[in-house]
MARLOMAR-642193 format. One record per residue: x, y, z of N, C-alpha, C in turn; residue in three letters. Coordinates in steps of 0.1 Angstrom, whole numbers, padded with zeros to 4 digits, always signed. Each point is the difference from the previous one (the first is absolute). Example, Ala and Ser with C-alpha at 12.3 -4.5 7.8 and 13.67 -1.06 7.14 Angstrom:
// MARLOMAR-642193
+0132-0057+0078-0009+0012+0000+0009+0012+0000ALA -0004+0011-0007+0009+0011+0000-0008+0011+0008SER 
END
This chain:
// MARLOMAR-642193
-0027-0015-0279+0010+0002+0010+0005-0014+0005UNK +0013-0001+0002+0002-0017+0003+0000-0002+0011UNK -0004+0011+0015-0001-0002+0006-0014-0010+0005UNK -0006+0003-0009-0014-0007-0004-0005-0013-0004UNK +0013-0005-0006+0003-0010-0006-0005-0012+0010UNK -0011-0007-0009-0002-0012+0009+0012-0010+0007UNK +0012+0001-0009+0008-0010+0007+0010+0009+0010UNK +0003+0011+0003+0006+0009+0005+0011-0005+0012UNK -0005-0009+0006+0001-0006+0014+0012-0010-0004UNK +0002-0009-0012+0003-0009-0002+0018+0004+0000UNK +0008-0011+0004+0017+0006+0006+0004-0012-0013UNK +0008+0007-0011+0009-0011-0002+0007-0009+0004UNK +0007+0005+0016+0010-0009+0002-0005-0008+0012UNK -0015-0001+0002-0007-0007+0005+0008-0009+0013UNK +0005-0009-0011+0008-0015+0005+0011+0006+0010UNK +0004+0011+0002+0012+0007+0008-0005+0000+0012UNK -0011+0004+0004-0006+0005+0010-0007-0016+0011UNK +0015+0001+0012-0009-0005+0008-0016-0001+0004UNK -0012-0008+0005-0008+0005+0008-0002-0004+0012UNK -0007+0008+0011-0007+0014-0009+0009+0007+0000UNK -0007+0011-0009+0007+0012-0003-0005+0010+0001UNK +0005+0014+0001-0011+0016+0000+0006+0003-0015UNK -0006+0008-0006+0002+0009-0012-0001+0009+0000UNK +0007+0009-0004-0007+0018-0006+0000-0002-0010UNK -0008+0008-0010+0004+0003-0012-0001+0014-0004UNK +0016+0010-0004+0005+0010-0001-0007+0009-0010UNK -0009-0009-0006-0006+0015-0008-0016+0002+0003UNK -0001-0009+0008-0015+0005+0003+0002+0006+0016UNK +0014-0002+0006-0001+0011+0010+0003+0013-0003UNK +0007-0002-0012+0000+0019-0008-0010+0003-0002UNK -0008-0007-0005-0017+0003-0007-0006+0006+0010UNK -0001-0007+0019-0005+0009+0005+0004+0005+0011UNK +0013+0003-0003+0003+0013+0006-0005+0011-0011UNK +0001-0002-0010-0006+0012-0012-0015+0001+0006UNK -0007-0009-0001-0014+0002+0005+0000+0006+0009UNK +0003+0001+0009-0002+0001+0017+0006+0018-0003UNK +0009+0007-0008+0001+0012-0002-0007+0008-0003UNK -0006-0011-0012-0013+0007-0011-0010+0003+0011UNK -0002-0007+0009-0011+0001+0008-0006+0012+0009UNK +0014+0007+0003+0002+0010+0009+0000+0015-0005UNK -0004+0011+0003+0003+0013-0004+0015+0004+0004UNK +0005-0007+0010+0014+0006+0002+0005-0011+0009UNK +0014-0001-0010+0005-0013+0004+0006-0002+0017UNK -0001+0014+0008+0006+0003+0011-0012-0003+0011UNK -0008-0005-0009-0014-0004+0010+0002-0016+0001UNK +0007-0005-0001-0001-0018+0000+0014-0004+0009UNK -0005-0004+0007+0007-0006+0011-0001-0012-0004UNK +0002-0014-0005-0001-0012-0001+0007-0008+0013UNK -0008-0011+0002+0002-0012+0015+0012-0007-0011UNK +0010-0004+0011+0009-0012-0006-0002-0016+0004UNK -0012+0001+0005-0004-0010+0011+0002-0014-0014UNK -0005+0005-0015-0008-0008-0006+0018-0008-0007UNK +0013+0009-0002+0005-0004-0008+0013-0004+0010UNK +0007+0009+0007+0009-0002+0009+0015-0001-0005UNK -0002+0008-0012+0012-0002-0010+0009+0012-0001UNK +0012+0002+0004+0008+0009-0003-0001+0000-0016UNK +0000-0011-0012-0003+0006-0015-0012+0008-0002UNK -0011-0005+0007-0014+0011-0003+0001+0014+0007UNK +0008+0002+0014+0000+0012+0002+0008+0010-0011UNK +0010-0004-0005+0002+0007-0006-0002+0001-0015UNK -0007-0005-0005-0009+0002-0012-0009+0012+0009UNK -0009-0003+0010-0007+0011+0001+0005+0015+0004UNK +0013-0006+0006+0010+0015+0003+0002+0008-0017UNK +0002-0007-0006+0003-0001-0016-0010+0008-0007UNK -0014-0005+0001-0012+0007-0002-0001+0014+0006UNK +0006+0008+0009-0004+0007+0005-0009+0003+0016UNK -0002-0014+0006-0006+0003+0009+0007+0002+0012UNK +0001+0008+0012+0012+0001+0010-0004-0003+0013UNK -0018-0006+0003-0006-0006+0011-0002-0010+0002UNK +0001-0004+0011+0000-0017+0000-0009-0002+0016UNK -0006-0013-0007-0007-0006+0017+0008-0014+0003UNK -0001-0007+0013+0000-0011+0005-0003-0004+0009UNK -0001-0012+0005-0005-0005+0012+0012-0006+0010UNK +0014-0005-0006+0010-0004+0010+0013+0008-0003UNK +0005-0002+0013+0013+0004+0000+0009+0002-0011UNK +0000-0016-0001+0005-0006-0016+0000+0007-0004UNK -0011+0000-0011-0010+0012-0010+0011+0017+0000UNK -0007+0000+0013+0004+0017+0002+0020+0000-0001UNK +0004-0012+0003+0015+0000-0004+0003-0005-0011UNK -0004-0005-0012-0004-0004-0017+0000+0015-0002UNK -0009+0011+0002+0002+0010-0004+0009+0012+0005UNK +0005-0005+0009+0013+0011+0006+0011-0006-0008UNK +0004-0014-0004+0008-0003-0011+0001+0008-0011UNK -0016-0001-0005-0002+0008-0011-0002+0016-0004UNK +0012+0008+0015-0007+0008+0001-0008+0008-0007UNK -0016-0004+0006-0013+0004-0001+0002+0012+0006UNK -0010+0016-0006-0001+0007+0007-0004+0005+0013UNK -0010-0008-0001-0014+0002+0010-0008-0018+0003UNK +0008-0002+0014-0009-0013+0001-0010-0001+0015UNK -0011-0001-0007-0011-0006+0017+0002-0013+0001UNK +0002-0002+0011-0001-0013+0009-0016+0002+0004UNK -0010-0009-0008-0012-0002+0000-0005-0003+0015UNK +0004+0000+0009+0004-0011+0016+0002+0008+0009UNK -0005+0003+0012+0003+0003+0012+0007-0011+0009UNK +0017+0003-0005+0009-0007+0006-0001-0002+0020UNK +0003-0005+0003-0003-0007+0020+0015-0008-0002UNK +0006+0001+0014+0008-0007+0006+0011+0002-0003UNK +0011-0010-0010+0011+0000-0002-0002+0010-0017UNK -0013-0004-0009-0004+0005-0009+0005+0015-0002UNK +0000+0006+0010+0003+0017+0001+0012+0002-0003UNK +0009-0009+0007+0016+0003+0006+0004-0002-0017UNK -0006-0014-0005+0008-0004-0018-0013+0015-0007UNK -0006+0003+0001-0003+0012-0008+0007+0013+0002UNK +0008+0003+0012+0010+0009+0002+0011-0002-0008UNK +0003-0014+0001+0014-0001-0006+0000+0001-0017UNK -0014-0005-0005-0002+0004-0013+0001+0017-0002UNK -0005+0007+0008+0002+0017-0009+0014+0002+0003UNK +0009-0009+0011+0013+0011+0003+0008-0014-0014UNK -0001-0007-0001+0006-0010-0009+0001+0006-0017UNK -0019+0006-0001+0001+0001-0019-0010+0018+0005UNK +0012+0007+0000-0005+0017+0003-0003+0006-0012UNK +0002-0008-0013-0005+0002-0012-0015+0000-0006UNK -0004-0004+0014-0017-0010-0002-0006+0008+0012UNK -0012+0007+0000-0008+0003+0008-0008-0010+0002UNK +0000-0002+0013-0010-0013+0003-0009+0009+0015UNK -0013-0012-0005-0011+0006+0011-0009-0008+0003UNK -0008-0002+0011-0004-0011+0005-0016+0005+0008UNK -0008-0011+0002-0015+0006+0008+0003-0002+0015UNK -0010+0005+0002-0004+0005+0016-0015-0003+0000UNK -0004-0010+0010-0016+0003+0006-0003+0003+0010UNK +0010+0002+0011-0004+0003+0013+0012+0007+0009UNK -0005+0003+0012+0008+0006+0006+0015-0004+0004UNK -0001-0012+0005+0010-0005+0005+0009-0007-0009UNK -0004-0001-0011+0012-0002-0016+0004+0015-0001UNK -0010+0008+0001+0009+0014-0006+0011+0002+0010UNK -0002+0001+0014+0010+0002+0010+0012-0016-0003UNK +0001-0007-0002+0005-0007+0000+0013+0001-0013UNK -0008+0001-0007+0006+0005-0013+0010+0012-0003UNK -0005+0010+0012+0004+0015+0004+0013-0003+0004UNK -0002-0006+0014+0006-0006+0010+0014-0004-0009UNK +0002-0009-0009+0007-0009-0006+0009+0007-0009UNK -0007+0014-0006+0003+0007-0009+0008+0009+0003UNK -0001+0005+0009+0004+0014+0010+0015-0009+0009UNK +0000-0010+0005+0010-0008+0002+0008-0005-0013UNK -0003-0002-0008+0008-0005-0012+0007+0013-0011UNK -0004+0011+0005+0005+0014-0006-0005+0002-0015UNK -0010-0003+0000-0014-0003-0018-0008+0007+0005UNK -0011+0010-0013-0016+0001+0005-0008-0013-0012UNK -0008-0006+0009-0007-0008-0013-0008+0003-0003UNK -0008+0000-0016-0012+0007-0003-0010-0014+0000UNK -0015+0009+0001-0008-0008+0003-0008+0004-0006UNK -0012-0011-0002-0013+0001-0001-0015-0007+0005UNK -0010+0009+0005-0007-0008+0004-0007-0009-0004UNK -0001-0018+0005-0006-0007-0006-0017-0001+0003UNK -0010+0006-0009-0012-0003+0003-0005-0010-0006UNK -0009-0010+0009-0013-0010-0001-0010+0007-0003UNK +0001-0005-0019-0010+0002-0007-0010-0013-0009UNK +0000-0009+0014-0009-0012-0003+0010-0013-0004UNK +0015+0003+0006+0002-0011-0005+0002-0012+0015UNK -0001+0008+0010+0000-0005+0013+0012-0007+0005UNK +0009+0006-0006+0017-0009+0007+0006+0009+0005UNK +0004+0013+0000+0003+0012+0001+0001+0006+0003UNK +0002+0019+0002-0004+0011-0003-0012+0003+0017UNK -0003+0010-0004-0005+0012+0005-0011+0003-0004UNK -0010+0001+0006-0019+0006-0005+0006+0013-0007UNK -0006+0002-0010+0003+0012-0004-0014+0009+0012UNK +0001+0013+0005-0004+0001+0007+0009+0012+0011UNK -0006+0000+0016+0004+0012+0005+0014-0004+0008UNK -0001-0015+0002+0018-0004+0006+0004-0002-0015UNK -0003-0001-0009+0014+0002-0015+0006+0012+0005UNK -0015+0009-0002+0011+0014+0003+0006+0005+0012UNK -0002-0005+0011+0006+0002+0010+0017-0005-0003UNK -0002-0018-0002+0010-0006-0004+0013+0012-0011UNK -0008+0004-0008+0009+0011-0013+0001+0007+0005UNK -0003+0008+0008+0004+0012+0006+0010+0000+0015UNK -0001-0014+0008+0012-0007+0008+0017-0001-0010UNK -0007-0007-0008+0015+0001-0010+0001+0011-0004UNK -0004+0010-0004+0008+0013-0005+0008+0011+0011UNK -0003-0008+0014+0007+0007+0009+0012-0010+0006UNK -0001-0013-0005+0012-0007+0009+0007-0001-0007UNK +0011+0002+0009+0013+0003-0005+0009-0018-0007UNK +0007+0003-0010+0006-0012-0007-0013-0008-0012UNK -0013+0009-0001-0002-0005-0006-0007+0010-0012UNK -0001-0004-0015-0007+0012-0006-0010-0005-0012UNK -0012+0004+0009-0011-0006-0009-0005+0006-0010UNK -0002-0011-0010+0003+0005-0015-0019+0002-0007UNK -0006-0012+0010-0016+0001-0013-0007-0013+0010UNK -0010-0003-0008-0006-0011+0000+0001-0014-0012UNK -0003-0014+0007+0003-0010-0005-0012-0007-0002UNK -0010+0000-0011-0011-0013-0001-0001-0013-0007UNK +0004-0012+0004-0001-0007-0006-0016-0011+0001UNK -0001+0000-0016-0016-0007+0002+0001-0010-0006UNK +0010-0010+0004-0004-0015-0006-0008-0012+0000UNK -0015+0013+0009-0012-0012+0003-0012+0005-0014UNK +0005+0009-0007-0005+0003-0012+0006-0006-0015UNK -0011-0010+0000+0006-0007-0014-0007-0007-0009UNK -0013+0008+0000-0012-0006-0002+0001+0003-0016UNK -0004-0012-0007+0003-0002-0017-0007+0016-0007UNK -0007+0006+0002-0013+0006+0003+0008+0013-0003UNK +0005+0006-0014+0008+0012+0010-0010+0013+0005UNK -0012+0004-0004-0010+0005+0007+0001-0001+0015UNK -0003-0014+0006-0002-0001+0011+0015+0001+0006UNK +0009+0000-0005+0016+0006+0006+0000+0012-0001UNK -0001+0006-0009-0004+0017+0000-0005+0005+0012UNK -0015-0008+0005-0012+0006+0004+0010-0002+0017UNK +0006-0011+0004+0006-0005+0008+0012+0015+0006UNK +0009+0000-0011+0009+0012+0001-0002+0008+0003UNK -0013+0007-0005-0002+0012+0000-0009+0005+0018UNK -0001-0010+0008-0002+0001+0015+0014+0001+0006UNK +0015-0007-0004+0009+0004+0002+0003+0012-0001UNK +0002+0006-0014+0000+0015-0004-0003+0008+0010UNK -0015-0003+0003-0005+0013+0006+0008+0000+0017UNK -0001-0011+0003+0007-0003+0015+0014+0004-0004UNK +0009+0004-0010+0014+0000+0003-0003+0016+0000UNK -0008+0005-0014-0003+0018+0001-0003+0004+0009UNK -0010+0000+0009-0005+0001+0014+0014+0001+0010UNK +0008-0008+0000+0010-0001+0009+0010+0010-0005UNK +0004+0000-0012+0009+0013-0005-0005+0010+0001UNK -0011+0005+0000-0008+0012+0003+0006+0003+0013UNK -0005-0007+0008+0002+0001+0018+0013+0003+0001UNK +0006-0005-0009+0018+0000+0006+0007+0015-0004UNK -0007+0006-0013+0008+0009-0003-0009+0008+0006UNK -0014-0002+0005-0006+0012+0009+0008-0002+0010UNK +0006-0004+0009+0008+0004+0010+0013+0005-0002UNK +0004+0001-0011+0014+0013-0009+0005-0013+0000UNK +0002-0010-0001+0009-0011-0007+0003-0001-0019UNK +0011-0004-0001+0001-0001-0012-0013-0011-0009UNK -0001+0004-0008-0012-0010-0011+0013-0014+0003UNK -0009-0010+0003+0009-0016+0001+0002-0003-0016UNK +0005-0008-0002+0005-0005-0014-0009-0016+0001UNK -0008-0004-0006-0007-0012+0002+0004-0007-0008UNK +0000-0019-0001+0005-0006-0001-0013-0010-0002UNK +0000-0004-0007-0014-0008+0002+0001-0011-0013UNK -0010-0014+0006-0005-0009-0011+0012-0010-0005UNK -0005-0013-0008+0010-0011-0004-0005+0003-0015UNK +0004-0011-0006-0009+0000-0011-0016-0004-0005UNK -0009-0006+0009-0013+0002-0007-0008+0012+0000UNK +0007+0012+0011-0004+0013-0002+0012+0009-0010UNK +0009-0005-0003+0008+0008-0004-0005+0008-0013UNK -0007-0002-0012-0008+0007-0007-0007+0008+0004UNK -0010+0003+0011-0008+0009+0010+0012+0008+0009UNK +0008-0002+0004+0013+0011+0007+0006+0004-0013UNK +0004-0006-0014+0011+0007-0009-0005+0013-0007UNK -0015+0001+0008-0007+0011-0009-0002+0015+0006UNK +0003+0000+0016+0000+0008+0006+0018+0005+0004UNK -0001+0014+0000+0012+0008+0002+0008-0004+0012UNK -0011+0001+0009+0005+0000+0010+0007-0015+0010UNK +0003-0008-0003+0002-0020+0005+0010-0002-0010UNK +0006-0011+0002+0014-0001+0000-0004-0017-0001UNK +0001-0003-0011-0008-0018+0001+0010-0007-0002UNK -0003-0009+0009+0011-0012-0001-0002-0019-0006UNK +0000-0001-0010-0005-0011-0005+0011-0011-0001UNK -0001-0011+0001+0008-0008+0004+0005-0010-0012UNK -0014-0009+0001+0000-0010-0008+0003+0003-0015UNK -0008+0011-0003+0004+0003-0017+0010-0004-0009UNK +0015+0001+0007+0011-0004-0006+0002-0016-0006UNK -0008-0007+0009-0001-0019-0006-0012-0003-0002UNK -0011+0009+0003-0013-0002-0001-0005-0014+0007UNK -0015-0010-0004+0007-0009+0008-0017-0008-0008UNK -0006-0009+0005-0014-0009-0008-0012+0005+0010UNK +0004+0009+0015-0007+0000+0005-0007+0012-0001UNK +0014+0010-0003-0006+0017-0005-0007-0001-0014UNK +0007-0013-0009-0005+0002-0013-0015-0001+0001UNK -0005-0010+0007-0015+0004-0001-0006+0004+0006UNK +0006+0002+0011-0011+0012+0008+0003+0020-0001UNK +0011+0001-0010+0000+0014-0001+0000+0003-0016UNK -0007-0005-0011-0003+0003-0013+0008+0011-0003UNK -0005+0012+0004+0000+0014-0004+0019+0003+0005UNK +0007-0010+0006+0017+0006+0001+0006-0010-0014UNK +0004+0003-0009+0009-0007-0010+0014-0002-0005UNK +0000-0005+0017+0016-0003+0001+0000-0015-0003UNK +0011-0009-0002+0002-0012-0011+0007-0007+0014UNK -0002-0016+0001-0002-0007+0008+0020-0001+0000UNK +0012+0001+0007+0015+0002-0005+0005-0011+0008UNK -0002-0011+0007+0003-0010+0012-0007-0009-0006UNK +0008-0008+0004-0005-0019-0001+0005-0007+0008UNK -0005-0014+0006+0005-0011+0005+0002-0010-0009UNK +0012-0002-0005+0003-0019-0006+0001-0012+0004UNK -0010-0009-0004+0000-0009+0007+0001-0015-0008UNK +0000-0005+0003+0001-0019-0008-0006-0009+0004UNK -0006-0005-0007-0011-0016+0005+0012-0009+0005UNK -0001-0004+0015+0008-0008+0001-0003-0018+0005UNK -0016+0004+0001-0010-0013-0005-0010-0001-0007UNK -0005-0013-0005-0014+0001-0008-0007-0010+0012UNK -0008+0011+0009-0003-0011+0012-0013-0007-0004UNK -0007+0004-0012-0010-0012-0002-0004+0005-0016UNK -0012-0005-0006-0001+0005-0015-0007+0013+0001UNK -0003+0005+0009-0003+0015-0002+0008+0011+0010UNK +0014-0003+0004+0001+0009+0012+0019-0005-0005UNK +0001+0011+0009+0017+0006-0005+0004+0004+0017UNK +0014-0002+0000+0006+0004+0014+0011+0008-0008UNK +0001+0015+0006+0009+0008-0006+0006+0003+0012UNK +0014+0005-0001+0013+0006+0008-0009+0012+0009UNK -0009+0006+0000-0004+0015+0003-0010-0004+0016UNK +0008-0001+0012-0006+0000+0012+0001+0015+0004UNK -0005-0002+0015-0003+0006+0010+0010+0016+0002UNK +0013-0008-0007+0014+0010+0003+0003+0007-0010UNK -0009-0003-0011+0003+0005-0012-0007+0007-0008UNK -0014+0006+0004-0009+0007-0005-0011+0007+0012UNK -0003+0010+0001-0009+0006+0014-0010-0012+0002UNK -0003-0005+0013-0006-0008+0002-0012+0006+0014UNK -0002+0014-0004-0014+0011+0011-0009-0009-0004UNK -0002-0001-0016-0015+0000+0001-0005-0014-0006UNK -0011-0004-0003-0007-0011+0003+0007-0007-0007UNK +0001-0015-0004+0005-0005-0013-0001-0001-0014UNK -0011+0004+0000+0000+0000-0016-0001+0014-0006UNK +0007+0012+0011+0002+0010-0006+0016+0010+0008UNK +0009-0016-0010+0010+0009+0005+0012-0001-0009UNK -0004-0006-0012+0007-0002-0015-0008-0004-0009UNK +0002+0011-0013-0005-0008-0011+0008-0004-0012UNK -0002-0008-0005+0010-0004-0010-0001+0005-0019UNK +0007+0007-0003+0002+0004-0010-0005-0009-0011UNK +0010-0012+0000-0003-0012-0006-0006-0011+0000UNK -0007+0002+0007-0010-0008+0007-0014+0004+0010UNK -0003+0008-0007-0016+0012+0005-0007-0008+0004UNK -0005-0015+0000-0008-0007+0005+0002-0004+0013UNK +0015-0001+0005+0003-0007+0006-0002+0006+0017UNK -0008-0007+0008-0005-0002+0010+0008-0002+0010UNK +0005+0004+0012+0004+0001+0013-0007-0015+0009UNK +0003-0012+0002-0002-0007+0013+0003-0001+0013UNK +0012+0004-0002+0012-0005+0011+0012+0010+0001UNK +0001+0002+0011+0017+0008-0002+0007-0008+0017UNK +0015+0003-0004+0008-0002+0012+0010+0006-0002UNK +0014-0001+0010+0005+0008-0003+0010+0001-0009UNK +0002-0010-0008+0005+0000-0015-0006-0007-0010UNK -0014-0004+0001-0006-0005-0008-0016+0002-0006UNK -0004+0005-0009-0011+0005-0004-0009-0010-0009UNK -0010-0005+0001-0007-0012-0005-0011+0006-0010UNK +0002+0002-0012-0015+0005-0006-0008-0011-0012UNK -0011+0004+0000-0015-0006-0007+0005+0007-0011UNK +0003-0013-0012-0005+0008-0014-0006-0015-0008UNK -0002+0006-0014-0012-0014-0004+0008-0009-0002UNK -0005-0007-0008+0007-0016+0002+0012+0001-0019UNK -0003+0008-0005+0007+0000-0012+0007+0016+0000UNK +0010+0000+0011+0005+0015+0002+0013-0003-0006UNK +0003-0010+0001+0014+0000-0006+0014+0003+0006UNK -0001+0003+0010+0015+0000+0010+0004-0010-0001UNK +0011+0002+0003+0015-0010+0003+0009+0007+0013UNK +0009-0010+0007+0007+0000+0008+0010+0012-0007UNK +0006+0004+0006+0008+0015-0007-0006+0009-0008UNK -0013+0005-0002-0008+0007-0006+0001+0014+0010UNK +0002+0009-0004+0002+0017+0003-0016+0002-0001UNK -0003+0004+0015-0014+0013-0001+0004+0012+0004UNK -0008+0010-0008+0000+0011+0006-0009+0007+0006UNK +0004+0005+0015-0007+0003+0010-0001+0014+0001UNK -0015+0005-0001-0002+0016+0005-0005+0002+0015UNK +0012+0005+0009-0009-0002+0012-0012+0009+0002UNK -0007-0001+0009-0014+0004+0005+0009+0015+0006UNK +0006-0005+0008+0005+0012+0009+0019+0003-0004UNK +0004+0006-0008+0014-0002+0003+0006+0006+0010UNK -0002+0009+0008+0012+0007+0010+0004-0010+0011UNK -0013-0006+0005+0011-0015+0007+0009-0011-0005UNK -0009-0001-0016+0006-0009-0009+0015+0002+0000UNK +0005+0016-0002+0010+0006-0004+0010-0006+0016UNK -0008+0004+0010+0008-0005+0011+0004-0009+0001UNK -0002-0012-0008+0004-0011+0008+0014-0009-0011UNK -0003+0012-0007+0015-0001-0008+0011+0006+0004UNK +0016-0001-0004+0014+0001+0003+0001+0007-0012UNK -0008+0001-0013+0006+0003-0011-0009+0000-0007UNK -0002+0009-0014-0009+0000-0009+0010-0006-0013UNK -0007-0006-0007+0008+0002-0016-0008+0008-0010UNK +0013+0006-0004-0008+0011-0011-0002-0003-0018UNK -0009-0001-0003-0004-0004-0012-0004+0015-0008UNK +0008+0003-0012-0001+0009-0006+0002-0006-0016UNK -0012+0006-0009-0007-0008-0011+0002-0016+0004UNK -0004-0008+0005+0000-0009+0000+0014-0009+0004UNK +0009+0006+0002+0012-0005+0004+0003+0004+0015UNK +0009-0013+0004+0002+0001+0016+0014+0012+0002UNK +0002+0011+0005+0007+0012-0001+0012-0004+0016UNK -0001-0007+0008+0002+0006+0016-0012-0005+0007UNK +0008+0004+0013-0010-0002+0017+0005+0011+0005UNK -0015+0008+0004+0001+0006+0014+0000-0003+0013UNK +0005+0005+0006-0001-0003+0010-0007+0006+0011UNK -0010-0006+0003-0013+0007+0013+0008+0001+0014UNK +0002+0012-0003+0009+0001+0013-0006+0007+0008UNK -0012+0008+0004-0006+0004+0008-0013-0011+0007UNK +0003-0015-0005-0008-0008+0003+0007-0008+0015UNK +0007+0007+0001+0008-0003+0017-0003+0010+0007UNK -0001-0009+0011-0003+0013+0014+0013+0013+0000UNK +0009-0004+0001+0014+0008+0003+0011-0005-0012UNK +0000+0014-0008+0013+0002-0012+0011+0004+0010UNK +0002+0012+0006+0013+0000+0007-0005+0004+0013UNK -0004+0010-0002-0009+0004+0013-0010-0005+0010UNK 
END
């Protein structure tokens, strides 16, 4: 399969490309969107995050595919896909403040797109009510539970259900299910992710029990990113939302074996010193690659596997390689980030590489706070 192809990565028109640079490459994000299908018993169970790509071209490949659910975390986001009219979009976020007023004007702006948003507590729901009931909209909701990830949500517990059963009587608003996200589960281990989920599980059933014992509708649940998404694609009842899969990334590659989605993003970059006989200063700072996590795990180089992290700033990246590596000043690396969905952010544009040739630029346009709205 040539997706497989050791050189796979490599751009003929190389020399075209300022750096740095972001890359897609168009057939390994066909590859897994196909995967990410195969994966599921029914394709109406996959809600995918846009967090990771931000692309009006990738939404609609996946509109394309058949899938008609969508997640995200910003406004933006949630307006990327009212462009696109998406059928069904959650605003992953319990909007506050002015947040509310630009999520009103999203359902009355794209009425094509169902959009819905979380709730943790009382005075969001009234607030939200409040806003909704004045703005002549009902918004649907769902409740966000804390299931260990500690930023969030709601104890699952006897105020969840108080909380769910407050929203099924206030008016302007119509509560749709529950929301879990567990992105403190990401342990290489998929056993011990399993064993981890499955304390979720029982906390989300326990709560849907209680809810439809008090004559409420069965909630529609929403659960998981991708390191549980194989443990939710197997159950009927969850609605999984996986993010990263579409560009994959060096840090899912080795800590999730068992998902065989193909790495579809790069950073390009150039030696633009030889700052001594074993070390190289490349174009790829601070602004140009996620810079969360520690240094020497936050690019690896394609072409250069040996090559060691010392130094970063904010446009310049200093690496350790041996003394007969062979760079030159204008020499092209290619970069697999550690993490891409920040990586993705801190670009204006992707270039698209399809077999090996440069095709176009996307343009990341949900990587701004405000598209119109």
């Amino acid at each position: 399969m040539s997706n497989m192809a050791a050189d796979w990565y490599l751009i003929d028109e190389v020399d075209q490309l300022d750096s740095p640079a972001l890359v897609f490459y168009q057939d390994r994000i066909t590859a897994n969107i196909e995967t990410l299908k195969q994966s599921i018993n029914d394709i109406n169970r996959l809600r995918p995050h846009v967090k990771t790509h931000k692309t009006i071209e990738i939404t609609q490949q996946l509109l394309t595919a058949g899938i008609t659910k969508f997640k995200c975390a910003t406004i933006a986001e949630a307006e990327m896909l009212g462009l696109c009219q998406t059928p069904d979009v959650l605003l992953a976020y319990q909007p506050a403040g002015p947040k509310i007023g630009r999520f009103i004007q999203l359902i009355k702006t794209y009425p094509d797109t169902a959009f819905s948003c979380l709730i943790d507590n009382e005075f969001s729901l009234k607030e939200i009510a409040r806003m909704a009931i004045t703005s002549g909209v009902s918004i649907r909701v769902f409740l966000d539970l804390n299931v260990g990830m500690n930023r969030t949500g709601i104890l699952p517990g006897a105020a969840a259900l108080a909380l769910y059963e407050a929203a099924t009587v206030e008016k302007g608003v119509e509560i749709s299910g529950l929301h879990a996200y567990d992105g403190h589960i990401h342990d290489a281990d998929y056993a011990v992710r399993e064993k981890q989920a499955a304390v979720i599980l029982a906390s989300i059933d326990k709560l849907t029990k209680q809810i439809v014992g008090k004559g409420m509708a069965e909630p529609v649940i929403i659960a998981g990113g991708t390191p549980t998404f194989p443990i939710y694609a197997k159950l009927d009842f969850i609605e999984c939302s996986p993010g990263t899969f579409v560009l994959w990334d060096k840090g899912y590659q080795d800590a999730f074996a068992e998902q065989d989605y193909l790495t579809a993003a790069l950073v390009i970059t150039r030696v633009i010193s030889l700052t001594s006989a074993t070390k190289i200063t490349v174009d790829l700072g601070h602004k140009s690659v996620a810079a969360e996590n520690l240094l020497k795990k936050r690019v690896h180089f394609l072409n250069a596997p040996t090559a060691e992290a010392v130094s970063q700033s904010e446009e310049h990246l200093v690496l350790e390689l041996e003394a007969d590596h062979g760079f030159q000043v204008g020499d092209v690396l290619y970069g697999l980030p550690i993490h891409i969905c920040p990586t993705v952010a801190l670009y204006g544009n992707a270039n698209i590489i399809n077999k090996h040739k440069l095709e176009g630029e996307w343009k990341i346009i949900s990587r701004e706070r405000k598209i119109n709205i």
